[in-house]
GUGUZA-249995 format. One line per 8 residues: number of its first residue (from 1); their letters; for each residue x, y, z of C-alpha. Coordinates in steps of 0.02 Angstrom, whole numbers, plus 50000, padded with zeros to 5 digits. Last residue first. Layout:
GUGUZA-249995
NUM> A> X:Y:Z  ... $
***
This chain:
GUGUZA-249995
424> XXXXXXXX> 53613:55548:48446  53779:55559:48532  53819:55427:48679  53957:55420:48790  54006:55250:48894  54149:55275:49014  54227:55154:49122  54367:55197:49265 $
416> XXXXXXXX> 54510:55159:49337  54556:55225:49515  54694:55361:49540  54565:55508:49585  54506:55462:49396  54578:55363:49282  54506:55331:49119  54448:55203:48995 $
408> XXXXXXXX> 54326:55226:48859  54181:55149:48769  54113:55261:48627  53925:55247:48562  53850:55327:48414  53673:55382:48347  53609:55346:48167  53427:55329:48282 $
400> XXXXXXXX> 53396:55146:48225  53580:55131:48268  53564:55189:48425  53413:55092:48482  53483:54929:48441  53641:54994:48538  53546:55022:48667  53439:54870:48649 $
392> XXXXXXXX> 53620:54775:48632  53700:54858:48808  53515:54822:48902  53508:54635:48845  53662:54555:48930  53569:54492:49092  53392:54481:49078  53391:54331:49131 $
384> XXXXXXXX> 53479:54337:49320  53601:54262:49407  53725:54297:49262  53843:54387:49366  53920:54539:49292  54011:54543:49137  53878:54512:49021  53812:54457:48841 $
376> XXXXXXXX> 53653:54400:48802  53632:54493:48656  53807:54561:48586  53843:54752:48611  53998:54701:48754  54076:54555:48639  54183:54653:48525  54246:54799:48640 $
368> XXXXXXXX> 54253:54655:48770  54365:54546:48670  54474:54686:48603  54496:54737:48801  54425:54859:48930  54518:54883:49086  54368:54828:49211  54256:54984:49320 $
360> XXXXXXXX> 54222:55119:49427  54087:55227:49340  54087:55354:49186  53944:55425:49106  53917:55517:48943  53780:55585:48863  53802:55686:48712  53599:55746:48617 $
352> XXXXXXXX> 53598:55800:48439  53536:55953:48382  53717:56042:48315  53768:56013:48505  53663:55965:48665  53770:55909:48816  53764:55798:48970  53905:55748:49067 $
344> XXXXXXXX> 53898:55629:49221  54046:55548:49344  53993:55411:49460  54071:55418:49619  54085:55250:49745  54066:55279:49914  53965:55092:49937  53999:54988:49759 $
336> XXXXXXXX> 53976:55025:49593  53947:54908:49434  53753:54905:49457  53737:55096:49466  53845:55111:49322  53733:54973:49213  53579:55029:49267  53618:55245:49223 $
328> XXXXXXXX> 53678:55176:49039  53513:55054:49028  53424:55230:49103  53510:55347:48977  53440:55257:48852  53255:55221:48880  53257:55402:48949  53314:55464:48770 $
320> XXXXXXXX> 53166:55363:48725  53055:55451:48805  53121:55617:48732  53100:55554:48563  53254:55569:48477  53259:55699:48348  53387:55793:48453  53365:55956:48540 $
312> XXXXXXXX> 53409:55973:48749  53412:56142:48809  53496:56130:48995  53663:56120:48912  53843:56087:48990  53773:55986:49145  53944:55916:49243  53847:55813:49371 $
304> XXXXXXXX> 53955:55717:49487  53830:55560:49574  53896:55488:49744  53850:55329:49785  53768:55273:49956  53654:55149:49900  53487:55267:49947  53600:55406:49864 $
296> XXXXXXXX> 53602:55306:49699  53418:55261:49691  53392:55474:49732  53489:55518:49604  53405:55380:49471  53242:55457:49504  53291:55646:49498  53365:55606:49337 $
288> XXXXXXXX> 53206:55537:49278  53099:55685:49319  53226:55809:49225  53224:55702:49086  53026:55708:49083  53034:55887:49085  53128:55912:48928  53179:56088:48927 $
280> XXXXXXXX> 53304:56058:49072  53325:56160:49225  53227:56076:49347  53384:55958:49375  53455:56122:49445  53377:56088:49594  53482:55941:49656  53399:55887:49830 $
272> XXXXXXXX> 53503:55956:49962  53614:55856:50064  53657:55909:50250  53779:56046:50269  53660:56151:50355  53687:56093:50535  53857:56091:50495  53821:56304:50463 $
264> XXXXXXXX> 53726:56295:50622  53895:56222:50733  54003:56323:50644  53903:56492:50656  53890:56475:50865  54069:56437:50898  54102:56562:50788  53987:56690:50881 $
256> XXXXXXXX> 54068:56617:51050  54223:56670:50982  54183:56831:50913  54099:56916:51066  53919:56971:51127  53824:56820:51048  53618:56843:51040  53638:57003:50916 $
248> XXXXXXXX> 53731:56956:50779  53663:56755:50819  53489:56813:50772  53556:56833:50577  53608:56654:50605  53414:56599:50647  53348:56717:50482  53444:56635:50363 $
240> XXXXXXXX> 53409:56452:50462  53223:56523:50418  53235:56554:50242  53331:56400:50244  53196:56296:50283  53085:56391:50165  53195:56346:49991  53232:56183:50064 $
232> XXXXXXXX> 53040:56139:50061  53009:56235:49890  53158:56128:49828  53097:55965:49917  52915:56006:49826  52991:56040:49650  53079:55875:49668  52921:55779:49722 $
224> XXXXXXXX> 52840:55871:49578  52970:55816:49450  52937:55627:49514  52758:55656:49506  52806:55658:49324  52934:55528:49301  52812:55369:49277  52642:55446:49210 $
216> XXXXXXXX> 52767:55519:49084  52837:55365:49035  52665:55272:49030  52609:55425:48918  52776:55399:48799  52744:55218:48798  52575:55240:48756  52583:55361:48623 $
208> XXXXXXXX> 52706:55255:48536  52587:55099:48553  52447:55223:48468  52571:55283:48322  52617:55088:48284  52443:55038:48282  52410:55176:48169  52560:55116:48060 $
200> XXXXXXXX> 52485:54934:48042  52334:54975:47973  52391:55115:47867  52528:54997:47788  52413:54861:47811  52283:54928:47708  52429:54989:47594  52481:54818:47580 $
192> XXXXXXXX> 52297:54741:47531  52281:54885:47392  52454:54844:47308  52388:54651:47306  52235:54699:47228  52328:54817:47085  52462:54675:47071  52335:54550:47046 $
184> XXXXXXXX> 52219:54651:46926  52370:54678:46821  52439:54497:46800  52252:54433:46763  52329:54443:46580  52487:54364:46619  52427:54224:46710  52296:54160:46579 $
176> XXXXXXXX> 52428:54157:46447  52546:54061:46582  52422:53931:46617  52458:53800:46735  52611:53859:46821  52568:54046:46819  52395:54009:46878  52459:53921:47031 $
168> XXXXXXXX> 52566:54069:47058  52431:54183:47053  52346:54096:47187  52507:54075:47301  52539:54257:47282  52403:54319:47396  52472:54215:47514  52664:54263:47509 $
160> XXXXXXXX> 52621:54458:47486  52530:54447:47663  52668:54362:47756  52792:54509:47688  52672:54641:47725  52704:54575:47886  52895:54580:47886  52871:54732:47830 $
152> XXXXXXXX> 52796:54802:47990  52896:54709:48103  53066:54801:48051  53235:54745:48094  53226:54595:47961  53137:54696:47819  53288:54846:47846  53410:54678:47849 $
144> XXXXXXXX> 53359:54599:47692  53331:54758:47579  53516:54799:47643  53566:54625:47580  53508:54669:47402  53675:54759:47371  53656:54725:47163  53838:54688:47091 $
136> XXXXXXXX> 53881:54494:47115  53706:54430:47183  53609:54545:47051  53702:54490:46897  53692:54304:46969  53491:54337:46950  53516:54401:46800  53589:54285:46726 $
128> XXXXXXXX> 53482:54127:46775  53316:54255:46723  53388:54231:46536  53425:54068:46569  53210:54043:46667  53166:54131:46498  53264:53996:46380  53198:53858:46474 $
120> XXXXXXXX> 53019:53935:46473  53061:53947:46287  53104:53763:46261  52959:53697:46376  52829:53785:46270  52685:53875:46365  52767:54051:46276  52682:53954:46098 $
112> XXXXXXXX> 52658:54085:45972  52799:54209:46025  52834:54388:46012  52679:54440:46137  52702:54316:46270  52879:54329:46259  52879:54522:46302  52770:54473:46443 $
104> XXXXXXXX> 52880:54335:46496  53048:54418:46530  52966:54535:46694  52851:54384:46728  53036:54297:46751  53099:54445:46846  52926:54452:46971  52914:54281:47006 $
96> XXXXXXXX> 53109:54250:47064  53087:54394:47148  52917:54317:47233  53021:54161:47262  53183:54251:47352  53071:54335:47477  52985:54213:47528  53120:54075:47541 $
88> XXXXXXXX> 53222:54218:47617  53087:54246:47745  53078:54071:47774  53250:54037:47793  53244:54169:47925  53111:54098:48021  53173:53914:48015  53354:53974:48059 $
80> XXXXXXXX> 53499:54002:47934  53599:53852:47883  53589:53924:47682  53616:53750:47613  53473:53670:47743  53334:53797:47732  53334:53841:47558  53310:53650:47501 $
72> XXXXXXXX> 53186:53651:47635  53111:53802:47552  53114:53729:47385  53041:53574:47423  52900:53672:47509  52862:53793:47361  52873:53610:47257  52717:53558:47366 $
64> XXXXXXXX> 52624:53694:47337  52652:53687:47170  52604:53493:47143  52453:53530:47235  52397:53683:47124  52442:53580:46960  52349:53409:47010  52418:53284:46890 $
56> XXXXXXXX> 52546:53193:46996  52651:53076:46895  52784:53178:46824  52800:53329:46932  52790:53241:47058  52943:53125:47019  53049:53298:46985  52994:53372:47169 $
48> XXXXXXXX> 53056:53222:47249  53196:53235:47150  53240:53405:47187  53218:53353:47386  53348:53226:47364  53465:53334:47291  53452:53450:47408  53472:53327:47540 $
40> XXXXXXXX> 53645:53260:47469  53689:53423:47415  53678:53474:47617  53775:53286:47645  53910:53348:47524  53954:53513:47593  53915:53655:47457  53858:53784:47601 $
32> XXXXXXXX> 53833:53919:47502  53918:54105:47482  53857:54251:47577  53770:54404:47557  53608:54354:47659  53476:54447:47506  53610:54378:47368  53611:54210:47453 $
24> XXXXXXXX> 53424:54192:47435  53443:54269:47250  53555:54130:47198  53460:53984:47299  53291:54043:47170  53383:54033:47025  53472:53889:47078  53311:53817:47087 $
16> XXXXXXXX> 53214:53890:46929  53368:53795:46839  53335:53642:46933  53153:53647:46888  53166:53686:46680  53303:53572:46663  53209:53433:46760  53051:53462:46650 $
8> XXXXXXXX> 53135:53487:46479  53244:53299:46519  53051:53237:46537  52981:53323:46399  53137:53247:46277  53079:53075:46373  52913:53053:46333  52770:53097:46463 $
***
């Protein structure tokens, strides 16, 4: 290799590199890590890549070899985690790909030689600029995040990585040969990802269906324990109706028939299950209440229900709406003590569902607002690990949702009190 081809060579690589590094920090939004010892190891890696380039003659080995140069290059200035620098690595390659076969079809057809190292220099410029074009103006970070959140597309990912690998070979070696088989590819590879798409969505419906027919199995002989106590109460009464009608003709003056009605009436006093629970449209809410009533009776804590709307709409699933209202529901339980009262409103507006609940709790403070939603994070005692999860799934949930969450404080019979309310 003479020495103008080997100055071409390095050009061409280190500009396909910070090509590559620009669009990886375009997807995270963020600038580099330019500390010496990370463009020590960079730099390091790049020549690596460089010397095979020279002396190693197998084309497919040499790329798959410079993908991994590139992704440990990727790895170490963006400080991310091995998963997410892969992603990026992924994600930023196969852009990289696309915008320079994007310049090189037009090239292929204007020029005799688009092989040459001048014009791939001159494409991998043109592709330079507009990859800074797209880190500076271009919000690619959303595309990050939504493939980030979601499982699905991080698969389709995975599969878009190995069915480029062959075409990229071919690129390298042969860019005339590329470019024509560039159709077929993108028709085979479109036809693989809707295979998953449907693949993976169908698994997606059938876990949904199972959570919702778990939660069911869960709260409905809940609802029909309620329904029973009601019925029960509902005949138990009809009888202490018909025991203080006796007393009108059993007690011949008023004091011994007050005597009489005071003592029965405590006798009736006693707690009755809370019917009204049966009142909601969604059935499986209704079940789930009952549940969490009767956990905070058994402790001794008294639950204040201030139910607004019995019709519940929202495009929340109504399991899910459990999911929430139960990590809410945990977390007050949890935080009160023996004659506590826990304070309840629940509300269905413009189709979208309010929940709030407010138990005895901590002032809240700019650390706490900023800390509460993190994983991991709790106030309580961290005797356990699953500590600090429920808050950040609900807000996980939430935001998948477009729902919101206020933190409050209050006071309340002269005691201070927290209140989470949810709208979604």
């Amino acid at each position: 290799m003479n020495l103008n081809i080997f100055i071409q060579t390095i050009l061409n690589f280190s500009i396909e590199l910070v090509i590559i590094c620009i669009i990886a920090f375009a997807f995270l939004q963020s600038k580099p890590d330019l500390s010496f010892i990370r463009l020590s190891l960079s730099s390091i890696f790049l020549l690596s890549n460089i010397i095979l380039e020279t002396y190693l003659n197998n084309h497919i080995l040499f790329t798959l070899i410079s993908m991994f140069n590139i992704f440990l290059i990727i790895l170490i200035i963006t400080r991310e985690s091995l998963a997410h620098s892969f992603y990026l690595f992924v994600l930023s390659y196969c852009s990289a790909l696309i915008i320079q076969l994007l310049i090189a079809i037009p090239f292929n057809y204007l020029l005799k030689s688009p092989n040459n190292n001048i014009y791939m220099i001159l494409g991998n410029i043109i592709t330079l600029i507009i990859a800074f074009i797209v880190y500076k103006f271009v919000p690619v970070h959303y595309i990050y995040n939504f493939i980030l959140s979601n499982t699905l597309y991080r698969l389709i990912m995975y599969n878009i990585l190995i069915m480029s690998l062959f075409f990229i070979c071919l690129y390298r070696i042969n860019l005339s040969d590329a470019l024509i088989l560039f159709p077929v590819v993108t028709i085979y590879i479109s036809l693989i990802i809707i295979i998953n798409i449907i693949y993976i969505s169908t698994k997606l419906r059938a876990q949904t269906q199972s959570d919702i027919i778990q939660a069911y199995n869960e709260y409905l002989p809940v609802i029909e324990q309620l329904i029973t106590e009601v019925r029960e109460r509902q005949h138990q009464y009809d009888n202490d109706l018909s025991a203080l009608n006796c007393l009108l003709v059993t007690c011949n003056d008023y004091d011994s028939l007050s005597a009489e009605l005071k003592k029965n009436i405590k006798s009736l006093s006693i707690d009755m299950a809370p019917s009204f629970l049966l009142s909601f449209n969604l059935k499986l809410m209704s079940g789930f209440l009952y549940s969490e009533y009767a956990k905070a009776t058994n402790q001794n804590i008294q639950l204040s229900f201030d139910i607004k709307n019995y019709n519940i709409h929202t495009i929340v699933p109504e399991y899910v709406l459990t999911q929430l209202i139960g990590i809410l529901f945990d977390n007050a339980i949890e935080a009160s003590t023996c004659n506590d009262k826990i304070f309840l409103e629940i509300n269905s507006v413009n189709n979208r569902f309010i929940f709030s609940i407010a138990n005895p709790g901590i002032n809240i403070t700019p650390d706490f607002l900023s800390d509460i939603f993190k994983n991991g994070y709790s106030s309580k005692d961290e005797s356990s690990k699953n500590r600090g999860i429920g808050l950040y799934m609900l807000k996980k949930t939430l935001d998948k949702y477009h729902g919101k969450i206020y933190v409050s404080n209050e006071i309340i019979n002269s005691k201070t009190y927290i209140r989470f309310k949810i709208e979604v």
